[in-house]
C-alpha positions as CSV (number, residue, x, y, z in Angstrom):
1,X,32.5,-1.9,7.5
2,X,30.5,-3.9,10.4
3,X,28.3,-6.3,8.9
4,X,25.2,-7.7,11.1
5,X,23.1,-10.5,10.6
6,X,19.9,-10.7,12.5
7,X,19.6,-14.1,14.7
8,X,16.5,-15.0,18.0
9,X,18.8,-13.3,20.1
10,X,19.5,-10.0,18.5
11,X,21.7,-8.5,15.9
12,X,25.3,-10.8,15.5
13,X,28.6,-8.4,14.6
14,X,29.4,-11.0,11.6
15,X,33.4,-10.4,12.5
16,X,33.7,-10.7,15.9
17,X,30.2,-13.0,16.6
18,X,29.2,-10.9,19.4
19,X,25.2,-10.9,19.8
20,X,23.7,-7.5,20.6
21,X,20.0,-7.9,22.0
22,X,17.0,-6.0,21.1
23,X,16.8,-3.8,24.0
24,X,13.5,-1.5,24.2
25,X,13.7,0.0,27.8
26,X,15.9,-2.5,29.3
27,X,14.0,-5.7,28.1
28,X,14.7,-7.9,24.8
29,X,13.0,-7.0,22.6
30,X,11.9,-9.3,19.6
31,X,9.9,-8.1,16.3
32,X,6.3,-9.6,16.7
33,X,5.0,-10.7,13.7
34,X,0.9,-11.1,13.6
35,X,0.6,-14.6,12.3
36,X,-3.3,-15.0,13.5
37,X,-6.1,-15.0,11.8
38,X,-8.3,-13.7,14.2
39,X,-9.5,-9.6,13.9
40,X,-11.8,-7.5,15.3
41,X,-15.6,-8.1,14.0
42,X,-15.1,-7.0,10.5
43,X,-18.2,-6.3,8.1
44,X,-17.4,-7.8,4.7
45,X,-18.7,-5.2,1.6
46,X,-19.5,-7.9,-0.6
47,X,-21.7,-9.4,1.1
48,X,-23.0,-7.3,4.4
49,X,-21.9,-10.3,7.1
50,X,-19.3,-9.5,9.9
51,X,-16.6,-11.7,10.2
52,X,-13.5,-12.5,12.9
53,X,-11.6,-14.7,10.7
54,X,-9.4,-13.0,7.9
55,X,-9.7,-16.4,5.7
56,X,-13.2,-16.6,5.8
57,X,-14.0,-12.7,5.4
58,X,-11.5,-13.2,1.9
59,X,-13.6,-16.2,1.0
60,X,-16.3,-13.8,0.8
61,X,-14.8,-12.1,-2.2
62,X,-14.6,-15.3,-4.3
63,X,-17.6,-15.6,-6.7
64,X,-18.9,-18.7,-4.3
65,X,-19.3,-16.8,-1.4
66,X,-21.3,-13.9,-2.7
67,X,-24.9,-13.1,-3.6
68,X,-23.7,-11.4,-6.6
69,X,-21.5,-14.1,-8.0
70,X,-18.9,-12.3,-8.4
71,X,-15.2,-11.3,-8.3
72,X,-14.0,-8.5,-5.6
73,X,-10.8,-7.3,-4.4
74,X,-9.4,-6.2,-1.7
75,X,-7.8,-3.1,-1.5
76,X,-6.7,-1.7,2.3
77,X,-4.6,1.6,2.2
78,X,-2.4,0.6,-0.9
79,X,-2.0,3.6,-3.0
80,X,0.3,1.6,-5.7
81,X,-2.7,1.4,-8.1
82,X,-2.6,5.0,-8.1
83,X,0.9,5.1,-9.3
84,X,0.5,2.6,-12.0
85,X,-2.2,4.5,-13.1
86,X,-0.6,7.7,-13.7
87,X,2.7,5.5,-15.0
88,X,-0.5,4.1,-18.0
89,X,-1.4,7.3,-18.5
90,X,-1.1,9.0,-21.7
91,X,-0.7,13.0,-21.8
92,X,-3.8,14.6,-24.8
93,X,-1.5,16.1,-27.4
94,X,-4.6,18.0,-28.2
95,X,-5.4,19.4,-25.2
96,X,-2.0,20.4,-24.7
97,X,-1.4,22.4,-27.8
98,X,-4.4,23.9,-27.6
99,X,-3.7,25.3,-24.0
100,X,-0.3,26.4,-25.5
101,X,-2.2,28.0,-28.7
102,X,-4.2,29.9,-26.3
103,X,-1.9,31.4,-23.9
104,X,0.4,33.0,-27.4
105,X,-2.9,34.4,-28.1
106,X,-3.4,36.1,-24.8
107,X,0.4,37.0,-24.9
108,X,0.3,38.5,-27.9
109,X,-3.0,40.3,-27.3
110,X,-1.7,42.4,-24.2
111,X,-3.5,39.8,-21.7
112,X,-1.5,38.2,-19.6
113,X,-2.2,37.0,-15.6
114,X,0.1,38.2,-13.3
């Protein structure tokens, strides 16, 4: 089994030490990674205020940098609090045996959805 370990240069074969570049359309490529902390005009909803800088706009979640003193947090697209949510979540014993209850009773009475 060929093992590679990623280096600058490209991908190393661990065995025989032979580099393989990143190649995208007959140029190295190298993975980018977005280290700046500049964005595009970006309006801030705890406060109102547009902001370029990433640090600054996250500053305006802190209770200090608010009008309303208090604590926010930021969100984007991650759906993870979703999951955990449903994970918590507790199934009403109630509810469910009544629903059961119910449909016997419509079984038993000839009334049944097709």
């Amino acid at each position: 089994m060929t093992t590679y370990v990623f280096t600058p240069d490209g991908l190393m074969d661990k065995s025989t030490g032979i580099v393989t570049p990143f190649n995208r359309n007959g140029r190295v490529f190298r993975p980018q990674i977005n280290t700046s902390d500049d964005q595009e005009p970006t309006m801030s909803m705890a406060d109102g205020k547009y902001y370029t800088s990433k640090a600054k706009m996250r500053e305006s979640y802190k209770p200090g940098g608010n009008p309303q003193g208090a604590t926010f947090v930021e969100v984007g697209d991650d759906q993870s609090y979703k999951k955990q949510a449903q994970i918590n979540r507790k199934p009403d014993e109630k509810t469910i045996a009544d629903s059961v209850d119910r449909a016997f009773a419509d079984l038993n009475n000839g009334r049944f959805s097709e």
